[in-house]
C-alpha positions as CSV (number, residue, x, y, z in Angstrom):
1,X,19.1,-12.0,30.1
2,X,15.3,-12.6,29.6
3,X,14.8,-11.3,26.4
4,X,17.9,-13.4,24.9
5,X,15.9,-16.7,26.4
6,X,12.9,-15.5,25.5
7,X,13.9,-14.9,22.0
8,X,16.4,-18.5,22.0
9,X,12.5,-20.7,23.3
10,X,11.0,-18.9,20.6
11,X,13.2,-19.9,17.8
12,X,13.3,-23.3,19.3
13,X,10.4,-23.7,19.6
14,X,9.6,-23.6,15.3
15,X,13.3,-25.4,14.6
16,X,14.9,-21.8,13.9
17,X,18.5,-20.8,15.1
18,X,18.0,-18.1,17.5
19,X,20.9,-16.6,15.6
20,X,18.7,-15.6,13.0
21,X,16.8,-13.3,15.0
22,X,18.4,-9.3,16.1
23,X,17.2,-7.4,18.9
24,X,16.9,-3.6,18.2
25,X,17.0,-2.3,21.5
26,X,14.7,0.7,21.4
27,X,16.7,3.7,22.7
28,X,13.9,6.7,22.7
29,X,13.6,8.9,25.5
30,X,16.3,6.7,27.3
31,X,19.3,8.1,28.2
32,X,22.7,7.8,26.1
33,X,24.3,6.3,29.3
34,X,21.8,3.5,30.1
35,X,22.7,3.2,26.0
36,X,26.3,2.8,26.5
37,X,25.4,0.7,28.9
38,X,23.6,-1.4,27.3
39,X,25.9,-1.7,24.6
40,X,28.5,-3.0,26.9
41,X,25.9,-5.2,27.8
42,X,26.0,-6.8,24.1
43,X,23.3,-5.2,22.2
44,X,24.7,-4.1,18.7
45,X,21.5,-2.4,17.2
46,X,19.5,0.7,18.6
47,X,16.0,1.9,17.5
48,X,15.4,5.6,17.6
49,X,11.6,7.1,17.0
50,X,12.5,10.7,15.6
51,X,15.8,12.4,13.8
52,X,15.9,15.1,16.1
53,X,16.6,12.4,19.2
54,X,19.3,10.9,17.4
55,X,20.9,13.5,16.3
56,X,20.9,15.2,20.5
57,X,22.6,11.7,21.1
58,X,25.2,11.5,18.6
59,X,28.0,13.1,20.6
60,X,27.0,11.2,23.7
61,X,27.1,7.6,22.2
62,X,29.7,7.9,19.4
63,X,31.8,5.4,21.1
64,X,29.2,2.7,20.7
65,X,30.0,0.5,17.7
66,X,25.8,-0.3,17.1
67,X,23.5,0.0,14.0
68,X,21.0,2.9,14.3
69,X,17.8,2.1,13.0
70,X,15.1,4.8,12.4
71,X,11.7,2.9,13.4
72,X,9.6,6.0,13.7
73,X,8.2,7.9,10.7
74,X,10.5,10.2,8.9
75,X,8.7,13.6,7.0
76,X,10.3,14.3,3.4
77,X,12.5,16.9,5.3
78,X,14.1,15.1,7.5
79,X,15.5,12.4,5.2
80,X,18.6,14.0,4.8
81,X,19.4,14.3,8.1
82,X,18.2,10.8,8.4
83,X,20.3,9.6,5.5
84,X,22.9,11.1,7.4
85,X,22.3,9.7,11.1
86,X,20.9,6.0,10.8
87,X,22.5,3.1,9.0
88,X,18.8,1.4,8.5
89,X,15.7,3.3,7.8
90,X,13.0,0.7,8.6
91,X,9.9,2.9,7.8
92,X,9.8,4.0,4.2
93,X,5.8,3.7,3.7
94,X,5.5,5.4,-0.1
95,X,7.6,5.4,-3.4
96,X,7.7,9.0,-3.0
97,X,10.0,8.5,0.2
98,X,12.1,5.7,-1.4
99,X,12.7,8.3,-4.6
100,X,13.9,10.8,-2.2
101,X,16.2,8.4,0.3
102,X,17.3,6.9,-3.0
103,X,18.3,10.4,-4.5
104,X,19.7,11.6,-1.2
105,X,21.9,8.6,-0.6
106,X,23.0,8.6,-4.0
107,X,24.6,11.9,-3.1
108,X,26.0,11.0,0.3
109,X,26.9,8.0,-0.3
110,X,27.7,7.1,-3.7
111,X,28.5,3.0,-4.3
112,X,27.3,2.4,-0.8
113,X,23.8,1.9,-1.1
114,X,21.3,2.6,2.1
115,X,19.3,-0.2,3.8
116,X,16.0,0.4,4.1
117,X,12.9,-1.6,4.9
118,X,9.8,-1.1,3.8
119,X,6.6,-0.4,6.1
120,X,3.7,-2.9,5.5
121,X,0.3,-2.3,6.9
122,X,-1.3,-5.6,6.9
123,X,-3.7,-5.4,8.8
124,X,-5.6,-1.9,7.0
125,X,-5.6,-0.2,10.1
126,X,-6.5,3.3,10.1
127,X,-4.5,4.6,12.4
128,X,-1.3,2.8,11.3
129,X,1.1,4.5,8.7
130,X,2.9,2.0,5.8
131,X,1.7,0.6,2.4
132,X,-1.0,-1.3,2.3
133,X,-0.2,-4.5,0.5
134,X,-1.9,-3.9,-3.1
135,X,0.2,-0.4,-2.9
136,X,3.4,-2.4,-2.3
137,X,3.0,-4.8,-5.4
138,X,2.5,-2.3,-7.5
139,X,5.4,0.1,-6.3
140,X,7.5,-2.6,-5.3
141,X,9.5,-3.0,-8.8
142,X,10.4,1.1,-9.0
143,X,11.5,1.1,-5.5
144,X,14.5,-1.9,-6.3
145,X,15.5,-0.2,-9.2
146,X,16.5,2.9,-7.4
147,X,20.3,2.7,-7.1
148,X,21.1,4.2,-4.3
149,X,19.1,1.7,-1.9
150,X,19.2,-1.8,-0.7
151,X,15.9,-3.1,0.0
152,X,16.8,-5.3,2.8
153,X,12.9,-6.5,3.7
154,X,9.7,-5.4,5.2
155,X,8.4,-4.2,8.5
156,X,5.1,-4.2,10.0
157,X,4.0,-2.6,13.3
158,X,1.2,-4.6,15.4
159,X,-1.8,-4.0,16.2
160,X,-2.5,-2.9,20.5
161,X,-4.3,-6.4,21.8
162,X,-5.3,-7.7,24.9
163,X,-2.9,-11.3,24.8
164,X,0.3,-11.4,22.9
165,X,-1.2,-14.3,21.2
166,X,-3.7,-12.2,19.6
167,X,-1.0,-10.6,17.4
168,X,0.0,-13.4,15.4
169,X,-2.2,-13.2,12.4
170,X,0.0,-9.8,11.5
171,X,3.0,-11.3,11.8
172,X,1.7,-14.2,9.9
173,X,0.5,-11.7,7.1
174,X,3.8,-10.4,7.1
175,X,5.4,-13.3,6.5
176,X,3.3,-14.6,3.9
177,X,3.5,-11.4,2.2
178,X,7.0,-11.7,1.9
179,X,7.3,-14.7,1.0
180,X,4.8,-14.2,-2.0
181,X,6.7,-11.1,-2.9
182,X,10.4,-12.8,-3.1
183,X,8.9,-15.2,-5.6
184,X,8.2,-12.3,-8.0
185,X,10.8,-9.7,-6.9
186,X,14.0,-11.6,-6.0
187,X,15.5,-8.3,-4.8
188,X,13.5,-8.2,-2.0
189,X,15.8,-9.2,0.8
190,X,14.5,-11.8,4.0
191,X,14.7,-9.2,7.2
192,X,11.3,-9.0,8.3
193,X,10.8,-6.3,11.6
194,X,8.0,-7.4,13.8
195,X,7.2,-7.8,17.1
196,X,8.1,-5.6,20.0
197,X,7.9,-5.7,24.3
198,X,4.4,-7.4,24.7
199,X,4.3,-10.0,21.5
200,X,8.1,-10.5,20.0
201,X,8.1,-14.3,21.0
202,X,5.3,-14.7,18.9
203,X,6.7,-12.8,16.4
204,X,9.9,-14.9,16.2
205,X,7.5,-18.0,15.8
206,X,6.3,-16.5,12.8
207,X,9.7,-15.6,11.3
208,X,10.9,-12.3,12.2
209,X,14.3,-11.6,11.9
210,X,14.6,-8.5,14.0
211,X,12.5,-7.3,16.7
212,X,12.1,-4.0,18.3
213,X,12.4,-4.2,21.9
214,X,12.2,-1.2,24.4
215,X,10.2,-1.8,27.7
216,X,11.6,-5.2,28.1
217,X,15.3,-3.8,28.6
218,X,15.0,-0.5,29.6
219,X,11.8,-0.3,31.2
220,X,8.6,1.7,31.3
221,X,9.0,5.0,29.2
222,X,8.3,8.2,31.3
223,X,4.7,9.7,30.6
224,X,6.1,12.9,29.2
225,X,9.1,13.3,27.0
């Protein structure tokens, strides 16, 4: 597949095992039965946008044995549902929300914490959502003493450029930002989401251990939904 060889130059590229790297094949508006086919295809990770999608899909796609991951925001009340429907929550952008998956998760699922990343605006851009990185610092030690979470890493979503290559000083940003982080806060774990249709071999040049891939397996999205 082109993405798998994509994803395998990539890594080879910067000495990395192409192991290292996950695709999250991102399943909004696609149908559960080009998802169950492409789980038969060997993707073991899907990326949904909104609860409410996920939750239509359950029934349809219970028989795939795949990670859910919830890589849209999430409003305060949805988080239980979400708690409920996805086995990775990739976009907590605010202690507030980490307090309230933690408590909620705590209840669900007590002694089996929920993995989460955490949402990183790098770049200060207005019109993305996440922490920007001063925030993060500062919140990061409340948010790994919460019990009933494992903070697996951080997440970052690009910014719209013209050339793929044009996105690699966010992902770099990213990466350095973890890196500095981990000194300090050893609980931080090493995932870092970046990259998606248009930039991920870039992205897994600069480290990224999961990438979020939807056009590039199941095509162009249709203009409504």
């Amino acid at each position: 597949m082109a993405v798998t060889r994509a994803i395998e130059d990539a890594a080879r590229r910067v000495g990395r095992d192409p192991a290292s790297v996950r695709v999250i094949a991102v399943s909004k508006t696609v149908a559960p039965d080009r998802i169950l086919a492409a789980a038969a295809a060997g993707f073991n990770a899907f990326g949904e946008n909104r609860v409410q999608e996920r939750q239509a899909k359950t029934e349809a796609t219970a028989a795939v044995a795949a990670s859910w991951h919830l890589i849209g925001p999430l409003q305060s009340n949805k988080a239980r549902r979400a708690v409920e429907l996805f086995d990775v929550i990739e976009t907590v952008d605010s202690l507030e929300l980490a307090e309230r998956l933690g408590r909620i998760a705590g209840e669900l699922r007590p002694g089996n914490r929920l993995s989460v990343l955490l949402q990183v605006n790098v770049d200060e851009d207005a019109a993305k959502a996440g922490f920007d990185p001063a925030a993060l610092e500062r919140d990061l030690p409340a948010i790994l003493d919460l019990p009933g979470l494992a903070v697996d890493g951080l997440m970052t979503v690009g910014r719209l450029v013209e050339t793929p290559e044009l996105a690699r000083p966010t992902f770099v940003a990213l990466r350095t930002l973890a890196e500095r982080l981990r000194t300090s806060h050893p609980g931080l774990g090493p995932a870092l989401s970046m990259g998606m249709s248009e930039d991920y071999p870039i992205a897994v040049e600069e480290g990224a251990t999961m990438v979020r891939i939807g056009r590039a397996i199941f095509g162009a999205r249709p203009s409504v939904v």
